[in-house]
VOZALO-415369 format. One record per residue (C-alpha): y, x, z; residue in one letter; residue number from 1. Coordinates in Angstrom, 3 decimals. Each point is the difference from the previous one (the first is absolute). Example, Ala and Ser with C-alpha at 12.3 -4.5 7.8 and 13.67 -1.06 7.14 Angstrom:
residues 2
[seza [-4.500, 12.300, 7.800], A, 1],
[seza [3.440, 1.370, -0.660], S, 2],
END
This chain:
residues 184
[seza [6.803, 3.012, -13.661], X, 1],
[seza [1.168, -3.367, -0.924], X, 2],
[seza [0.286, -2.723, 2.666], X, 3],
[seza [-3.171, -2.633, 0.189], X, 4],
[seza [0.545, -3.011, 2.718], X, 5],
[seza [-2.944, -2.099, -1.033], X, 6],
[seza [0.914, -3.704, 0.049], X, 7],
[seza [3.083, -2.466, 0.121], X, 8],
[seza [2.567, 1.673, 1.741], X, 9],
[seza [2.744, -1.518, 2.740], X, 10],
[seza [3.211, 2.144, -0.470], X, 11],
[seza [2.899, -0.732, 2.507], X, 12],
[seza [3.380, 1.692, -1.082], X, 13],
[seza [2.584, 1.419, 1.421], X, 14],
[seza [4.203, -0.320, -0.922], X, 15],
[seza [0.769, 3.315, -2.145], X, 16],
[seza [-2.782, -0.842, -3.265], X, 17],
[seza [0.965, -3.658, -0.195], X, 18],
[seza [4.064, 1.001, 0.546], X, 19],
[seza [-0.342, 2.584, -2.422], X, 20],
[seza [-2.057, -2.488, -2.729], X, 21],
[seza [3.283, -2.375, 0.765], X, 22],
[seza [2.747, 2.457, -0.401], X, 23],
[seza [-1.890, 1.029, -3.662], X, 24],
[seza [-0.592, -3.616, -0.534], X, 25],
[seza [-3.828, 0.788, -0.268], X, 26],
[seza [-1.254, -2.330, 3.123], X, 27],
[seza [-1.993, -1.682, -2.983], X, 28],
[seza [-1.717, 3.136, -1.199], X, 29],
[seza [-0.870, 0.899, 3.367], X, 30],
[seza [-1.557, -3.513, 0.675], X, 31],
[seza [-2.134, 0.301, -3.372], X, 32],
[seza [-0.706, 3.776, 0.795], X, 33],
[seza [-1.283, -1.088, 3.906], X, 34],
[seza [-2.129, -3.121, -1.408], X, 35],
[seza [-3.408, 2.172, 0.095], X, 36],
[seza [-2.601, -0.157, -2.629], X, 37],
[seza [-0.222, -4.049, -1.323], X, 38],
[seza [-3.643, 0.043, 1.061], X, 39],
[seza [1.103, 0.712, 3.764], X, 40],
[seza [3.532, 0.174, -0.135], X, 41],
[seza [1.500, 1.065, 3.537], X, 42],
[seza [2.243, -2.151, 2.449], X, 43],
[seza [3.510, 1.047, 0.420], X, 44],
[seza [1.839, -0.436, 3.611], X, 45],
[seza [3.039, 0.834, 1.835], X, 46],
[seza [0.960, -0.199, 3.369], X, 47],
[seza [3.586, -2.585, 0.962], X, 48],
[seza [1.702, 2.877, 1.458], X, 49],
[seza [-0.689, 1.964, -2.848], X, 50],
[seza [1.122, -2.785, -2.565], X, 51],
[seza [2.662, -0.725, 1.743], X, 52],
[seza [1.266, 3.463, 0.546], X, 53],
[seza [-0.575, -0.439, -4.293], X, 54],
[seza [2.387, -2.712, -0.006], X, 55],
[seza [2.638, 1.641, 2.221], X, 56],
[seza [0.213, 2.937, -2.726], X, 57],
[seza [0.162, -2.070, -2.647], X, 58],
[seza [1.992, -2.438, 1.173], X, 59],
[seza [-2.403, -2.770, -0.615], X, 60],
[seza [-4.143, -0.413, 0.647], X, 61],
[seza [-1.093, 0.089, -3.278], X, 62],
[seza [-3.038, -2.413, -1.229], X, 63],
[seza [-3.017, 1.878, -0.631], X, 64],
[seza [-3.086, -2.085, -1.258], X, 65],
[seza [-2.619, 2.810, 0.257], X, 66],
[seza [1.040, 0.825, 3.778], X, 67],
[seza [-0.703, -1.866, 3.185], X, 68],
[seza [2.086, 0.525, 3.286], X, 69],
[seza [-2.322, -0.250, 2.950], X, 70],
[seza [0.798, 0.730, 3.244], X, 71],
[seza [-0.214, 2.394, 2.970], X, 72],
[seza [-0.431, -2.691, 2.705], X, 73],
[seza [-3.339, 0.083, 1.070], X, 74],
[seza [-1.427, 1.771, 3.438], X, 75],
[seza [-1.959, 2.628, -2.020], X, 76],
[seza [2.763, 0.219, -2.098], X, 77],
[seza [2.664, 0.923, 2.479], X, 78],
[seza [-1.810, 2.319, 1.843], X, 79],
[seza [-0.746, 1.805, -3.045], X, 80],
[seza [3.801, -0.074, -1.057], X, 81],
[seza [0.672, 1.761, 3.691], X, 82],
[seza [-2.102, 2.431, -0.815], X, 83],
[seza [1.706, 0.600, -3.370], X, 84],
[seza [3.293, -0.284, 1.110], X, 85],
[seza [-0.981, 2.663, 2.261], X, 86],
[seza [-1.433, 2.473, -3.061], X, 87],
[seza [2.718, -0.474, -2.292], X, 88],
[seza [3.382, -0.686, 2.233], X, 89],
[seza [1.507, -2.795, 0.542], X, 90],
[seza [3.322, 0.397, -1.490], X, 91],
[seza [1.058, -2.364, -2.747], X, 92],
[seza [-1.433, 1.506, -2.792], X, 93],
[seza [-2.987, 0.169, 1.310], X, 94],
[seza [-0.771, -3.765, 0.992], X, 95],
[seza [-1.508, -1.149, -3.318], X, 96],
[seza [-1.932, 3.046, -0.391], X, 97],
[seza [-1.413, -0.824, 3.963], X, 98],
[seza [-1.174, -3.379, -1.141], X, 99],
[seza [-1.296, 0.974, -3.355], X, 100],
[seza [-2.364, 2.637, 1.937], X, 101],
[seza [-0.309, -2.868, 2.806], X, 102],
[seza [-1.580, -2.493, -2.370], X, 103],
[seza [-1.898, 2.260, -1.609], X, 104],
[seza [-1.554, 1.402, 2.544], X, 105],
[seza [-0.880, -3.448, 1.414], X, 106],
[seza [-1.443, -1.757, -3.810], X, 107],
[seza [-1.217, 3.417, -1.444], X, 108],
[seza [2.151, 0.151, -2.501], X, 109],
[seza [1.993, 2.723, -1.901], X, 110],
[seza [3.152, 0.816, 1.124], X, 111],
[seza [2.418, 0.694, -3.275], X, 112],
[seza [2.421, 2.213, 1.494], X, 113],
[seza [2.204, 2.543, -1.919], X, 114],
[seza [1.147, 1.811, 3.052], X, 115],
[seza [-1.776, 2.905, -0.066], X, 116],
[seza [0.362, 0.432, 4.014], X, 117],
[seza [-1.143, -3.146, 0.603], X, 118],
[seza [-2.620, 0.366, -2.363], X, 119],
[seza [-1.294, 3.206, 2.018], X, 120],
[seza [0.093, -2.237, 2.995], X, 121],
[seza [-1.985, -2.442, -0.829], X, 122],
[seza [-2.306, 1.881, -1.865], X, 123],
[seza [-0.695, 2.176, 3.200], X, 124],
[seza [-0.497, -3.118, 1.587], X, 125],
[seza [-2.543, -0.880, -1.862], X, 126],
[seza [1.646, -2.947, -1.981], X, 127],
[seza [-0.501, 0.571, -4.311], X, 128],
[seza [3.821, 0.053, -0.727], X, 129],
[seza [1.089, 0.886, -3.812], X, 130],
[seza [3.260, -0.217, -2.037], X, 131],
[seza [1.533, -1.206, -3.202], X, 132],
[seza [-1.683, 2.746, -1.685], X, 133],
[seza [-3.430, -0.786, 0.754], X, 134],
[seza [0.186, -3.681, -1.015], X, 135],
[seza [1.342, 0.951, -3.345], X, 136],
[seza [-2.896, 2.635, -0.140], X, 137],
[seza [-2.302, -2.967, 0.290], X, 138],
[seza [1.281, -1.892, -2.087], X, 139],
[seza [-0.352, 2.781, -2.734], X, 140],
[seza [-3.500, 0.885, 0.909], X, 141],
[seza [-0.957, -3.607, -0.027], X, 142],
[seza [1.636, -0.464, -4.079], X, 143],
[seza [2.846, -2.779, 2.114], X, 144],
[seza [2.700, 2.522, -1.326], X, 145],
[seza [0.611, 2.074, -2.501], X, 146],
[seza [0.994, 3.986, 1.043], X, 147],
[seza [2.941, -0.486, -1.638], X, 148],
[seza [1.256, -2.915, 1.606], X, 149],
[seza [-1.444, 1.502, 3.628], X, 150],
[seza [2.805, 2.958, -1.076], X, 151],
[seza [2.518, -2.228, -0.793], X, 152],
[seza [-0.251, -2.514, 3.385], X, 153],
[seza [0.502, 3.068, 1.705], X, 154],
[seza [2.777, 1.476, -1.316], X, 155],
[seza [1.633, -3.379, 0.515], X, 156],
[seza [-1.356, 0.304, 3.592], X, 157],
[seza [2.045, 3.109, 0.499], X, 158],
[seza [2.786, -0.565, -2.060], X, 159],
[seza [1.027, -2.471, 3.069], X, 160],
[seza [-0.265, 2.494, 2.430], X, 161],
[seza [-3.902, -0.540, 0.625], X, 162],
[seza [-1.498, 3.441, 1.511], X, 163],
[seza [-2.928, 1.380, -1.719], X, 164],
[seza [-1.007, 3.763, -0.336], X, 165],
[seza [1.742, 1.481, -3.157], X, 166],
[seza [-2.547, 0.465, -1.858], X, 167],
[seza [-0.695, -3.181, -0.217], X, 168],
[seza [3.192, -1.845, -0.877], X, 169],
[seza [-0.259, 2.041, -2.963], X, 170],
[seza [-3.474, 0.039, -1.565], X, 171],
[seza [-1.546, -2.906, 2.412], X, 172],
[seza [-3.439, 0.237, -1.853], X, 173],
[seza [-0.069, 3.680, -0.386], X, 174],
[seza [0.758, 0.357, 4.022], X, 175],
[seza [-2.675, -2.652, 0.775], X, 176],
[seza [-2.867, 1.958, -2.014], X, 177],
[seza [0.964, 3.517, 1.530], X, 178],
[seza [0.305, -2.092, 3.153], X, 179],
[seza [-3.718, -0.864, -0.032], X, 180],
[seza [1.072, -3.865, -0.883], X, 181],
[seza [-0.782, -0.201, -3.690], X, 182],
[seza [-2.433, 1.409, -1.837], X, 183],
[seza [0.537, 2.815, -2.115], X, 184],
END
């Protein structure tokens, strides 16, 4: 069945798609890829920790027009970010992910996650959490990128170490349509 949100969408990302879209020089691509539909195109956010836990990998923050860095500061906010510290660990690669599910948990927004445990997490949690995958699923369905380009992103995804089920770092589009993601 492929994936309907209604609406302008608020996606707040986590490290490993935006480090990955770095490493394969495709932070660009991704941008264009997470703009939404131009007749309700969907707000991009990070959390600091997460962009600076970006930075620290790559040895420098980079500058990313289409993404805003908000915050995990408020009261909701940090008693939501206990909680998910408490659900997903809090060792150190596990701090973005925390305030990704923290702040989107608090704004309703999607949490773009390509940890598939912490996906589970906050999916049982009740929080919609997707991945890489799904955006560029989206984009397909919605005519913002061509199948063949959704293949290729990909495969630079995981050529940089990015972790994605087999399947699908080889044949993205056929993956995504057996999947349930793509029409067939």
């Amino acid at each position: 069945m492929v994936d309907q949100h209604p609406g302008p969408l608020t996606l707040v990302w986590d490290t490993s798609p935006l480090y990955h879209a770095a490493l394969a020089d495709r932070l660009d691509v991704l941008g264009d890829v997470a703009s939404g539909p131009p007749q309700q195109p969907w707000r991009n956010v990070t959390t600091a920790a997460v962009d600076e836990e970006l930075g620290q990998l790559l040895g420098q923050r980079p500058q990313l027009p289409w993404l805003e860095v908000v915050h995990v500061d408020g009261l909701d906010e940090i008693i939501a970010l206990a909680r998910w510290v408490g659900i997903v660990s809090a060792s150190v690669h596990n701090r973005g992910e925390a305030t990704v599910l923290a702040w989107a948990d608090t704004h309703g927004a999607v949490a773009i996650i390509d940890d598939r445990d912490a996906r589970r997490a906050g999916a049982r949690n009740g929080l919609t959490v997707h991945g890489t995958l799904w955006i560029c699923a989206r984009a397909v369905n919605e005519g913002r990128l061509l199948p063949g380009a959704a293949d290729g992103l990909i495969r630079a995804l995981a050529d940089t170490g990015a972790r994605f089920p087999v399947r699908a770092r080889h044949g993205f589009t056929v993956w995504a349509r057996a999947e349930g993601l793509l029409p067939s």
